[in-house]
MARBA-3410 file (N, C-alpha, C, O; in Angstrom, 1 decimal):
211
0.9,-1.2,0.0,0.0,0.0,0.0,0.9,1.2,0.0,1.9,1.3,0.8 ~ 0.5,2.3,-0.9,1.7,3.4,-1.4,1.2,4.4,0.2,0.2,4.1,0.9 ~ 2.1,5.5,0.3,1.6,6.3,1.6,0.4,7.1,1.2,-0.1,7.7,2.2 ~ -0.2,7.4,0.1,-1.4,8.1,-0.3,-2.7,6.9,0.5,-3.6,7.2,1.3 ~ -2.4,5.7,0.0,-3.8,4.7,0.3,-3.5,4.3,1.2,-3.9,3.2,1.5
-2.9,4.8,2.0,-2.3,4.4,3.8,-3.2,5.2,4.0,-4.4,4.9,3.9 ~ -2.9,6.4,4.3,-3.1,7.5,4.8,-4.8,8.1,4.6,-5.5,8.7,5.3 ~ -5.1,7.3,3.0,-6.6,7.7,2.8,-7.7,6.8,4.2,-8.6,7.1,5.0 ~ -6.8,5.8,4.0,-7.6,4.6,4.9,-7.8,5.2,6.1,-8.8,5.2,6.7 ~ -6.4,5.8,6.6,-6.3,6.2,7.7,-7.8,7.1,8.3,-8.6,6.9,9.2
-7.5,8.6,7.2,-8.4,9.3,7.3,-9.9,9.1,7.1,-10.7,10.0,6.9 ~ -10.6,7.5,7.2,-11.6,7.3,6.9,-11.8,6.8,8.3,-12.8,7.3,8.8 ~ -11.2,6.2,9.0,-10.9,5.3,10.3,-11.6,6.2,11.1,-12.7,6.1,11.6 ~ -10.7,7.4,11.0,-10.5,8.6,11.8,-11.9,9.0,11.9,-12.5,9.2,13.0 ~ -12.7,9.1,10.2,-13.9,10.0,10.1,-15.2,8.7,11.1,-16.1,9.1,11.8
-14.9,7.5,10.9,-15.7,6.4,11.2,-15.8,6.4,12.9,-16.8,6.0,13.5 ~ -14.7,6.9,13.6,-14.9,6.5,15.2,-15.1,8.3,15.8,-15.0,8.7,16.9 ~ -15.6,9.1,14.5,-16.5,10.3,15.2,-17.6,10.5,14.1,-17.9,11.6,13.7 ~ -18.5,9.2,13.7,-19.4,9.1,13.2,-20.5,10.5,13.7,-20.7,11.5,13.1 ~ -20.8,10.2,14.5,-21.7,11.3,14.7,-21.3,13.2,14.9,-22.1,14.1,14.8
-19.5,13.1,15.3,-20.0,14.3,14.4,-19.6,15.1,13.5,-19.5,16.4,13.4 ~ -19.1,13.8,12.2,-19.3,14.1,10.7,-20.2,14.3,10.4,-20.3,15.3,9.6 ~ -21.6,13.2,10.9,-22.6,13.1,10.2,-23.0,14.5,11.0,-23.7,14.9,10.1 ~ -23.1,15.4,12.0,-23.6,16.6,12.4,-22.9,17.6,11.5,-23.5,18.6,11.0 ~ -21.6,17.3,11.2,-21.3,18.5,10.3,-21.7,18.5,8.7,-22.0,19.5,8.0
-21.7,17.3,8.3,-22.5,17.3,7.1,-24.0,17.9,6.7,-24.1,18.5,5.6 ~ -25.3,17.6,7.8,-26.0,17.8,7.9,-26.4,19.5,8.1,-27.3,20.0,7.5 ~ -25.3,20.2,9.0,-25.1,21.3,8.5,-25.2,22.3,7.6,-25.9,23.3,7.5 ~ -23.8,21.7,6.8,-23.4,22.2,5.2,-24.5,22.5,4.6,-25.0,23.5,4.1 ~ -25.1,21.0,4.8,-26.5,20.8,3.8,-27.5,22.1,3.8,-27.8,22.7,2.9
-27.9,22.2,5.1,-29.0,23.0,5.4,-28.7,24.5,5.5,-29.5,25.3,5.9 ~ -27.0,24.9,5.2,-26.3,26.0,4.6,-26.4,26.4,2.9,-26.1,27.5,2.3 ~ -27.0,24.7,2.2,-26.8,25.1,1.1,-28.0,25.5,0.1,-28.1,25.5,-1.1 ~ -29.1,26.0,1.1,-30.5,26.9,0.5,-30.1,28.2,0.9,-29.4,28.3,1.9 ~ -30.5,29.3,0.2,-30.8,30.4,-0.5,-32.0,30.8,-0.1,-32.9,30.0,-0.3
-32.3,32.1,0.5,-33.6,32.7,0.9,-33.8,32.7,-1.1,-33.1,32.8,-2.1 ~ -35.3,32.7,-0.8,-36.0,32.6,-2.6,-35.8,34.3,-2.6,-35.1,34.5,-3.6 ~ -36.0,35.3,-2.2,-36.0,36.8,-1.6,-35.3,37.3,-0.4,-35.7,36.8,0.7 ~ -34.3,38.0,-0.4,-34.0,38.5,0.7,-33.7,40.0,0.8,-32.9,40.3,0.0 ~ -34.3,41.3,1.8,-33.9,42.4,1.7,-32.7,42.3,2.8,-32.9,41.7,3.9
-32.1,42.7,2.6,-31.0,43.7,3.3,-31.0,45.3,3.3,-31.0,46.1,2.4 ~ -31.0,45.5,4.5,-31.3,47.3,5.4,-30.4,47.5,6.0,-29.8,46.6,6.6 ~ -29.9,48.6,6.0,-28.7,49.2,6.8,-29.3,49.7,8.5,-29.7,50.9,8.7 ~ -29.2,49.2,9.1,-29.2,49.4,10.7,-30.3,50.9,11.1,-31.0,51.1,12.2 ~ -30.3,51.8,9.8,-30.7,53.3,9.9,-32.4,53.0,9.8,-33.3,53.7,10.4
-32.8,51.8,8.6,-33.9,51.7,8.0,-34.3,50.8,9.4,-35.5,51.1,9.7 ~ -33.6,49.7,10.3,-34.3,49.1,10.9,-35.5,49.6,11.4,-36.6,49.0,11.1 ~ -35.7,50.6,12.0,-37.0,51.4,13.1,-37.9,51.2,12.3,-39.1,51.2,12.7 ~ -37.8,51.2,10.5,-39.2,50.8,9.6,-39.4,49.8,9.0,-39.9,49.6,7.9 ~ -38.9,49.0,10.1,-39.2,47.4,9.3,-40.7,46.7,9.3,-41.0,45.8,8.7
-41.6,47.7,10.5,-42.9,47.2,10.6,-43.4,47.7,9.2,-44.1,47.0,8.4 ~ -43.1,48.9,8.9,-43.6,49.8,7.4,-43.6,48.5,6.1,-44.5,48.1,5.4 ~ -42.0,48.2,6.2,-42.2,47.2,5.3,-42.4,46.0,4.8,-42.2,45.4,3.7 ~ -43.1,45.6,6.4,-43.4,44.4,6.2,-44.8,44.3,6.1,-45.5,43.3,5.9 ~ -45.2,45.6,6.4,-47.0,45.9,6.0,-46.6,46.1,4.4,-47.3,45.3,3.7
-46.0,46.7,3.7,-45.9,46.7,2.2,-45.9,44.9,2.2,-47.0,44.2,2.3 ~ -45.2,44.6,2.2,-45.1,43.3,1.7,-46.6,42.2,2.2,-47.0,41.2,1.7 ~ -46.9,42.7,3.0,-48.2,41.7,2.9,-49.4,42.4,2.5,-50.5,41.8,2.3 ~ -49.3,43.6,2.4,-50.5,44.1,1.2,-50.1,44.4,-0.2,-50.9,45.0,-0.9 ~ -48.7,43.8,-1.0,-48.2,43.8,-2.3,-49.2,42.1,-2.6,-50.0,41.9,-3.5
-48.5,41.1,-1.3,-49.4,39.6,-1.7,-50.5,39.5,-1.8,-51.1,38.7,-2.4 ~ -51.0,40.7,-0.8,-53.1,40.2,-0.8,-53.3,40.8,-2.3,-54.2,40.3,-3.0 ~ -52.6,41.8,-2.9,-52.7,42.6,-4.1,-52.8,41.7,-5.3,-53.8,41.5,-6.0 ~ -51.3,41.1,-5.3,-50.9,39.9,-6.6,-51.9,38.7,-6.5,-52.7,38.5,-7.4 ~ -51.9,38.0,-5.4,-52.7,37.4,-4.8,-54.3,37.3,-5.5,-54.8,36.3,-6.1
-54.9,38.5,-5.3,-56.5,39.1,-6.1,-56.2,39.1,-7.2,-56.6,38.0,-7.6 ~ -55.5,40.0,-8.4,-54.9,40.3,-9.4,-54.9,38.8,-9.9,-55.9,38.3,-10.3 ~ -53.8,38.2,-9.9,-53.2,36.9,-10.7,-52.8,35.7,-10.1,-52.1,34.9,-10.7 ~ -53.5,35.6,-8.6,-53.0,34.7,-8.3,-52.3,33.6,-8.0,-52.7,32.4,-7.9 ~ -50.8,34.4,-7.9,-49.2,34.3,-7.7,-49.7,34.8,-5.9,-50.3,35.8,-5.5
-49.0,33.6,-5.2,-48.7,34.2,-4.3,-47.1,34.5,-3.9,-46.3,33.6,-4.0 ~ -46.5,35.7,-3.5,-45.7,36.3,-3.5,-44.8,35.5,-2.7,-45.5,35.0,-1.8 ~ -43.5,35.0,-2.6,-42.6,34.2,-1.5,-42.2,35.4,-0.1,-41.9,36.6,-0.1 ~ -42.5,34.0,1.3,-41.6,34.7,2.5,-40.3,35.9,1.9,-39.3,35.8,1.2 ~ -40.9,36.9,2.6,-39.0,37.6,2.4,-38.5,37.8,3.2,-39.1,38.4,4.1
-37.2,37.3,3.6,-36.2,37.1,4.3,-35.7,39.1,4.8,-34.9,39.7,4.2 ~ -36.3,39.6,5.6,-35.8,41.0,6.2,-34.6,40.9,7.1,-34.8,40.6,8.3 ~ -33.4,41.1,6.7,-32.1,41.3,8.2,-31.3,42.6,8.2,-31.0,42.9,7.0 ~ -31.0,43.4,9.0,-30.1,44.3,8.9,-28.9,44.3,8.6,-28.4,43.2,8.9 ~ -28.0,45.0,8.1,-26.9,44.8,7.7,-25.5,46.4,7.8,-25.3,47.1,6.9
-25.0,46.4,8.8,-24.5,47.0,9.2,-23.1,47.7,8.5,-22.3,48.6,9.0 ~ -23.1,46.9,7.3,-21.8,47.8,6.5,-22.5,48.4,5.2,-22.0,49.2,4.4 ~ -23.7,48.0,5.1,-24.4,49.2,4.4,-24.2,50.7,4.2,-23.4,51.2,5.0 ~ -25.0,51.5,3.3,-24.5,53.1,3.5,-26.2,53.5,4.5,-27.2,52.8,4.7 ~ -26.1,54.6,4.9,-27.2,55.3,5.1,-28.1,54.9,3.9,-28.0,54.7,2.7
-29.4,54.7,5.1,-30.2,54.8,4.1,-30.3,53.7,2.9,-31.2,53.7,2.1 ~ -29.2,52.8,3.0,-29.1,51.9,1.9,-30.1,50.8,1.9,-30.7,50.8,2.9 ~ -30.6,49.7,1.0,-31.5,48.7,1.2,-30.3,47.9,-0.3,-29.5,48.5,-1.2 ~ -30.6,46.7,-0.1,-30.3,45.6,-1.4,-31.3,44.7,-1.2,-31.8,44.4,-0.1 ~ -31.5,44.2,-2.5,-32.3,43.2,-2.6,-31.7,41.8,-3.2,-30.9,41.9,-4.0
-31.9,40.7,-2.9,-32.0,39.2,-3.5,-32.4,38.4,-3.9,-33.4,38.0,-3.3 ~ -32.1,37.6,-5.1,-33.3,36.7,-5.1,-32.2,35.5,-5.3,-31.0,35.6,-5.7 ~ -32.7,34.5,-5.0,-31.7,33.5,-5.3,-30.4,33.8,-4.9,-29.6,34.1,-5.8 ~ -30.1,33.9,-3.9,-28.9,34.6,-3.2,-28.0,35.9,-4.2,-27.1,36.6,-3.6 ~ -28.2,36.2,-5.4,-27.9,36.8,-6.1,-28.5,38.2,-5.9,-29.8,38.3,-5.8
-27.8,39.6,-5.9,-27.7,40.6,-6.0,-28.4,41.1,-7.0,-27.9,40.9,-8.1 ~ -30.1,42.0,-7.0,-30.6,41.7,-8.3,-30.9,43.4,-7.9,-31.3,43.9,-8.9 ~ -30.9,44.1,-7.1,-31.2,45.9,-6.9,-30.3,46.1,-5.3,-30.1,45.4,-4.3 ~ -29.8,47.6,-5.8,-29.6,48.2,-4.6,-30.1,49.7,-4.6,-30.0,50.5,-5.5 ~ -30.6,50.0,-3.4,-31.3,51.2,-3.7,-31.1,52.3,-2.5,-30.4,51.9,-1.6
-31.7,53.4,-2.4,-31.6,54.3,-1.3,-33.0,55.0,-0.9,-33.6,55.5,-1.8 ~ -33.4,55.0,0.2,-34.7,55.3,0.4,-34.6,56.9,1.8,-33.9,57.1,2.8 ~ -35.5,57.6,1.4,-35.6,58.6,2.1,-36.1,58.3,3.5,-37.0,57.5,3.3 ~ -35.9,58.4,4.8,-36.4,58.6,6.4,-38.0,59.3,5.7,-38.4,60.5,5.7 ~ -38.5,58.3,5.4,-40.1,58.9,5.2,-41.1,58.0,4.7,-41.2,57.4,3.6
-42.0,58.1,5.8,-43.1,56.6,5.7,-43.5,56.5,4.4,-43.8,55.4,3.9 ~ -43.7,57.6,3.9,-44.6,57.5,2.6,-43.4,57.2,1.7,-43.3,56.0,1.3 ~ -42.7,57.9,1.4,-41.5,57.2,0.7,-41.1,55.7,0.9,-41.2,54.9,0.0 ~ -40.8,55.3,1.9,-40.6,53.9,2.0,-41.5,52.7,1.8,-41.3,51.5,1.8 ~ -43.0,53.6,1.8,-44.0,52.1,0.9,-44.2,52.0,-0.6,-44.4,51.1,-1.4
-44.2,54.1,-0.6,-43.6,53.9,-1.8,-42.3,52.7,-3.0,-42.4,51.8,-3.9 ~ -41.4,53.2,-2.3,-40.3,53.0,-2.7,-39.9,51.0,-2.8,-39.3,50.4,-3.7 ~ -40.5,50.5,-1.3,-40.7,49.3,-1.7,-41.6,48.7,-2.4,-41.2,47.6,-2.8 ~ -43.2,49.3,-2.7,-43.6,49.0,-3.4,-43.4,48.5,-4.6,-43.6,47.4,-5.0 ~ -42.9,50.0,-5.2,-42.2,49.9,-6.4,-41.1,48.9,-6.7,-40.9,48.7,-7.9
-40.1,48.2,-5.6,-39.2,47.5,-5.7,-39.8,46.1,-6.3,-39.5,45.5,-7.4 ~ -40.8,45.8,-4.9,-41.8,44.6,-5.3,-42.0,44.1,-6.6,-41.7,43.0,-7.0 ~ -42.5,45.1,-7.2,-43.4,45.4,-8.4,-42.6,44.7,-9.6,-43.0,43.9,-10.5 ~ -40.9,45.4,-9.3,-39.8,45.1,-10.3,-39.4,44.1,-10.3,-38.8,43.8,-11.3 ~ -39.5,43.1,-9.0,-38.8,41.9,-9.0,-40.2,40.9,-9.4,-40.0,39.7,-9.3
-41.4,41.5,-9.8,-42.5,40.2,-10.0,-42.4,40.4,-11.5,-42.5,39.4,-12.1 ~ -42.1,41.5,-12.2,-41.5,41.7,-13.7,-40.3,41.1,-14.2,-40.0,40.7,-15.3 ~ -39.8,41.3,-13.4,-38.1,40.9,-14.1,-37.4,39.6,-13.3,-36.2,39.4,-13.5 ~ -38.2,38.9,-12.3,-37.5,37.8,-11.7,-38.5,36.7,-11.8,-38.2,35.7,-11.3 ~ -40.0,36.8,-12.4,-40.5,35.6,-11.8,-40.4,34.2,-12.1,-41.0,33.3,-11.6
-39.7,34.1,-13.0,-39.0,32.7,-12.9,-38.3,32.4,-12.0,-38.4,31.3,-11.6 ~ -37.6,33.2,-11.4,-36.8,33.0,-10.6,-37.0,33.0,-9.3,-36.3,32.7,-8.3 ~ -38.7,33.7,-9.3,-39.0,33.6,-7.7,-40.2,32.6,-7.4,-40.5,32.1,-6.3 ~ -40.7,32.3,-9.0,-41.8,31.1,-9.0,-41.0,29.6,-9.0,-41.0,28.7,-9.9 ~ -40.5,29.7,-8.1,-39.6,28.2,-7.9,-40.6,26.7,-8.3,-41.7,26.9,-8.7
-40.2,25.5,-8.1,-40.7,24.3,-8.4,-41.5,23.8,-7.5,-42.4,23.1,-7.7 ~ -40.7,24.6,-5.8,-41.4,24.3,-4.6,-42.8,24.9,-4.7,-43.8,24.2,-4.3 ~ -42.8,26.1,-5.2,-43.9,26.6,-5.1,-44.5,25.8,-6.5,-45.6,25.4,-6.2 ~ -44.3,25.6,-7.4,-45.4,24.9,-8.4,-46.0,23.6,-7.5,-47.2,23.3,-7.4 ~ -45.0,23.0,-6.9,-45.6,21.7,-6.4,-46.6,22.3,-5.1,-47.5,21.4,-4.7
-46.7,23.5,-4.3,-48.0,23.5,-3.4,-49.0,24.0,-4.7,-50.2,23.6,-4.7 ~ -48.6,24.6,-5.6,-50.0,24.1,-6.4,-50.9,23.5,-6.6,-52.1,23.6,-6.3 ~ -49.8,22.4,-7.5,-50.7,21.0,-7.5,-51.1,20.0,-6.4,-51.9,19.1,-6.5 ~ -50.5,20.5,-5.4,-50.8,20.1,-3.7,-51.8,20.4,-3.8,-52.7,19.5,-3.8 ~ -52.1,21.8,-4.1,-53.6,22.0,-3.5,-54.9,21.3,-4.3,-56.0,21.2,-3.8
-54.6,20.9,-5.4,-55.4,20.4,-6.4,-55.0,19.4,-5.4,-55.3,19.7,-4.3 ~ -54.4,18.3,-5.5,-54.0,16.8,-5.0,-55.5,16.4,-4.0,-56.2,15.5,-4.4 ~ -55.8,17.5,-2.6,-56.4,17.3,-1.8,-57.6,16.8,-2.5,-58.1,15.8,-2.1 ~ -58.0,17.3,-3.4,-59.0,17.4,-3.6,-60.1,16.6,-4.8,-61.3,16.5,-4.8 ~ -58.8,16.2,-5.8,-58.9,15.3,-7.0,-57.2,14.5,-7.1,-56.2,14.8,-7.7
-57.4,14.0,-6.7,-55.7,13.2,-6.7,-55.7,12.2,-8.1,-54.7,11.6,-8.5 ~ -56.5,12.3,-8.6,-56.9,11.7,-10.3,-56.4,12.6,-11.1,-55.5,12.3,-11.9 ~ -56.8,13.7,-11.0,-56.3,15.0,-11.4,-54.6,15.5,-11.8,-54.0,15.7,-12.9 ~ -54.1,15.5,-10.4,-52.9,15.4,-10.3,-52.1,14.4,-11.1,-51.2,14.7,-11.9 ~ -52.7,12.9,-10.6,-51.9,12.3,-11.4,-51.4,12.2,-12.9,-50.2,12.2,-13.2
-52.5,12.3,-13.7,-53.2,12.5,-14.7,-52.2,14.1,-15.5,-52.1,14.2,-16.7 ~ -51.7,15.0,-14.5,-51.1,15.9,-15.2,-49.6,15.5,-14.9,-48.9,16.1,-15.7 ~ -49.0,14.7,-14.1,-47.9,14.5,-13.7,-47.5,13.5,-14.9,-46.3,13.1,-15.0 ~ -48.5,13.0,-15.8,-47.8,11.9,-16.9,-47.8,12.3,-17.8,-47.7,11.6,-18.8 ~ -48.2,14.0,-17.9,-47.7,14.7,-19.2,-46.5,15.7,-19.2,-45.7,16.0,-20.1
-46.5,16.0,-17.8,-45.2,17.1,-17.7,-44.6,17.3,-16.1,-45.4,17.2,-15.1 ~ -43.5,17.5,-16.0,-42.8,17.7,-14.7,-43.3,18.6,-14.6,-44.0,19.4,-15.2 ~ -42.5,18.4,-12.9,-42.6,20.4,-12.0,-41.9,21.4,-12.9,-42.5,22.4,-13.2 ~ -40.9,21.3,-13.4,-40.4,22.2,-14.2,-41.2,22.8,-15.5,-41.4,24.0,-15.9 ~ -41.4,21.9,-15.9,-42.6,22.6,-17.6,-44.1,23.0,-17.1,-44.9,23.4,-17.9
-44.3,22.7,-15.8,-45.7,22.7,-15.4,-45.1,24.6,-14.7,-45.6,25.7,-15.0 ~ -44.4,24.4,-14.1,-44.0,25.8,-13.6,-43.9,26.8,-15.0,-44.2,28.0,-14.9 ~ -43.3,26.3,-16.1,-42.8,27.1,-17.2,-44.6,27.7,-17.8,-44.9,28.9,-18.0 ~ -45.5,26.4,-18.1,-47.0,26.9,-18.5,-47.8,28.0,-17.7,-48.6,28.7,-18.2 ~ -47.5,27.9,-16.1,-48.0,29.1,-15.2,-47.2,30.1,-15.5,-47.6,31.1,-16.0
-46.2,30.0,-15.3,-45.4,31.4,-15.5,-45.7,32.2,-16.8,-46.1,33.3,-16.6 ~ -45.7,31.8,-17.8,-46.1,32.4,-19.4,-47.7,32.7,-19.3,-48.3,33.3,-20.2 ~ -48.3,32.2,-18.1,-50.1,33.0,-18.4,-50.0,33.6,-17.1,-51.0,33.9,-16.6 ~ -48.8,33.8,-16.4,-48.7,35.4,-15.4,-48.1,36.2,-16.6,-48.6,37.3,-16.7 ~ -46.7,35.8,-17.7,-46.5,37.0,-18.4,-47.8,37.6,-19.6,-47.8,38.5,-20.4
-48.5,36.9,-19.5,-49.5,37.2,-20.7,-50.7,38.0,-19.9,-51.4,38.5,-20.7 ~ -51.0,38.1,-18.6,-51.3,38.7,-17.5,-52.8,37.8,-17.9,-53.9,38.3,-18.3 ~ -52.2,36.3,-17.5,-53.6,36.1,-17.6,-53.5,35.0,-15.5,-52.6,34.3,-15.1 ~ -54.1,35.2,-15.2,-55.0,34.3,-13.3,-54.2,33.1,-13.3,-54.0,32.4,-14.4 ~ -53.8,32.8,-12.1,-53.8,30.9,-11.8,-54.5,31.1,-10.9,-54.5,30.0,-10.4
-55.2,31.9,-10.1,-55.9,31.2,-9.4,-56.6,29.9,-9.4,-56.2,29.0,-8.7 ~ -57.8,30.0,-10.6,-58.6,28.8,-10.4,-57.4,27.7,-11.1,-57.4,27.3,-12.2 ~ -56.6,27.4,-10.2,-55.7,26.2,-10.6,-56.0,25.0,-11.0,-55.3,24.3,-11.8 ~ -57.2,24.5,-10.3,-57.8,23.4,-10.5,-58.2,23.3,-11.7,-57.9,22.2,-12.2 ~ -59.0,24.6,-12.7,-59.1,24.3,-13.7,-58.4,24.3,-14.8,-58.7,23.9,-15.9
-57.0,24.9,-14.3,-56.1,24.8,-15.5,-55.6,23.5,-15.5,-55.4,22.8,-16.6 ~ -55.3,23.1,-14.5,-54.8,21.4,-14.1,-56.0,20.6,-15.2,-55.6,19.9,-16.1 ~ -57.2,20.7,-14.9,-58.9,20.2,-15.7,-58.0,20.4,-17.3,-57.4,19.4,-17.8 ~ -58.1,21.3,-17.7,-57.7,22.1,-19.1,-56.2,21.0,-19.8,-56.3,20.3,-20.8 ~ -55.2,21.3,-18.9,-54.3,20.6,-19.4,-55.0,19.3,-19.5,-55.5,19.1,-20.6
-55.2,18.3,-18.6,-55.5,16.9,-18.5,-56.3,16.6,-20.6,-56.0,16.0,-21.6 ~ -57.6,17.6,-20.1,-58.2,17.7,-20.9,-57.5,17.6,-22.9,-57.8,16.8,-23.8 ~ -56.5,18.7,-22.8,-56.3,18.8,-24.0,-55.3,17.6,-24.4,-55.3,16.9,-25.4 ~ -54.4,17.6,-23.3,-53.5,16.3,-23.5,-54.2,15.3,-24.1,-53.9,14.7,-25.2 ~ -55.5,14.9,-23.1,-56.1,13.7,-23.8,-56.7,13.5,-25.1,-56.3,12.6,-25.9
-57.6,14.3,-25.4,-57.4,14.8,-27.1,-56.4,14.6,-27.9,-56.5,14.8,-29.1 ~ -55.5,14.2,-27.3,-53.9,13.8,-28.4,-53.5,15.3,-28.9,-52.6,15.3,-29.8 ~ -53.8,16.6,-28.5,-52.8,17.4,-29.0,-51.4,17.6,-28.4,-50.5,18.2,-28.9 ~ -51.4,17.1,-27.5,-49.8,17.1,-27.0,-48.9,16.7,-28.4,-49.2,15.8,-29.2 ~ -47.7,17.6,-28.4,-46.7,17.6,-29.5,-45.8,16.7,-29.1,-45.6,16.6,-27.9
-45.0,15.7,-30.0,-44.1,15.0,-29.4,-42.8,16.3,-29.0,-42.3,16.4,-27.8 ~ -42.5,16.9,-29.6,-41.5,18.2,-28.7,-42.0,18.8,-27.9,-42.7,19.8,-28.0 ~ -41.3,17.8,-26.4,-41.6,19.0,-25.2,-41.8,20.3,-25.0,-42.7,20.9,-24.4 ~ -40.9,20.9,-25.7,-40.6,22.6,-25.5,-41.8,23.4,-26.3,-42.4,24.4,-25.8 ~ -41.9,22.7,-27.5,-43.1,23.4,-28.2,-44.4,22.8,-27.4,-45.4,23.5,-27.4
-44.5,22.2,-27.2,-45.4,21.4,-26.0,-45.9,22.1,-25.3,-47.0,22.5,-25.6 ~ -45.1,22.7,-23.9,-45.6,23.4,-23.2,-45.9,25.1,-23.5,-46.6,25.9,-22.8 ~ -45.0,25.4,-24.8,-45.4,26.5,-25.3,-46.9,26.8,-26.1,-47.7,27.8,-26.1 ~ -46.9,25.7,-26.6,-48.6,25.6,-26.9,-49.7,25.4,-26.0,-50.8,25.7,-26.1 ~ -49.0,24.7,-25.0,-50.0,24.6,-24.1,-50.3,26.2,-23.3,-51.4,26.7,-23.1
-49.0,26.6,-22.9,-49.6,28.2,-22.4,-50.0,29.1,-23.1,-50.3,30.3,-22.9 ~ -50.0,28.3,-24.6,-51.2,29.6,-25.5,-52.5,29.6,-25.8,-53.3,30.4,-26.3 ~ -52.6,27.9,-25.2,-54.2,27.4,-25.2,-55.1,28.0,-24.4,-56.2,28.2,-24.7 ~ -54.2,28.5,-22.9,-54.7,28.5,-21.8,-54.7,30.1,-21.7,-55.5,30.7,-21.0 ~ -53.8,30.9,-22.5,-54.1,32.0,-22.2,-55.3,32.8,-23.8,-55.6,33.9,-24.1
-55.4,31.5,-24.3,-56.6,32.2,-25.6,-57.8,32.7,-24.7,-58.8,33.3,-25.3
END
């Protein structure tokens, strides 16, 4: 045995008689390696109006919510102390997607996040309409017709099923009544219009749904 496969052995021995707390540090990592889906960052100055903006944010969802029936994701609010005055950044997917500066003024700052909101359901929502959230979708259908569910799960994944919602929010057309778009797909599928190309697949299908 050369000193490399000594020494690997060795270091396995090692990891094996503190079993439990590799397996605690692993477990860690893991649950280090999600990403708030949104996260704001405030500079220490903005904290005192974090109530302000956390009433923006849950009257932007009851908003979207009525409108188009996207519910908006938890956002992650923390302060952050190397900020400038005044400063805010925003996140999505751990990624740096606005930074901005807001005036010491209530009306300004519902403003101002409003408008923020607004920009990231325009220009991120792929990226904020995750898979998790397609699957409480069809959850919610599941409860209630689990035939249903099935039935759409053997025409398309969480992913293309996410990509058909998302294209009838950009076409500004409702998912609310989810159930019946879930009805709709089943429906058309069975009819044999389903395309053997996926991609054009689901592109036709969010043109059905938003005719």
């Amino acid at each position: 045995m050369n000193y490399f496969s000594k020494n690997f052995k060795l270091y396995f021995l090692r990891e094996d008689k503190n079993r439990d707390k590799v397996l605690s540090q692993f477990e860690k990592m893991f649950s280090e390696l999600k990403e708030d889906v949104v996260r704001f960052e405030m500079g220490t100055d903005l904290v005192p109006f974090t109530d302000k903006i956390v009433d923006v944010l849950y009257k932007f969802r009851e908003k979207k919510f009525s409108e188009t029936g996207f519910i908006f994701p938890l956002v992650h609010c923390i302060d952050n102390d190397r900020l400038q005055e005044n400063e805010y950044r925003i996140y999505v997917q751990g990624e740096l997607v606005d930074i901005g500066f807001v005036v010491f003024n209530e009306s300004e700052i519902r403003k101002e996040f409003s408008q923020a909101l607004e920009n990231l359901f325009n220009d991120y929502l792929e990226d904020i309409f995750t898979n998790e959230t397609t699957e409480k979708y069809i959850s919610s259908v599941y409860a209630n017709n689990y035939y249903l569910v099935q039935e759409i799960r053997r025409y398309y994944d969480m992913c293309e099923i996410k990509s058909i919602l998302v294209n009838m929010l950009r076409n500004s057309k409702s998912i609310k009544n989810i159930r019946r778009i879930v009805e709709t797909i089943c429906e058309v599928n069975t009819d044999n219009i389903k395309l053997t190309n996926k991609i054009v697949s689901v592109t036709r299908m969010s043109e059905i749904l938003c005719e």
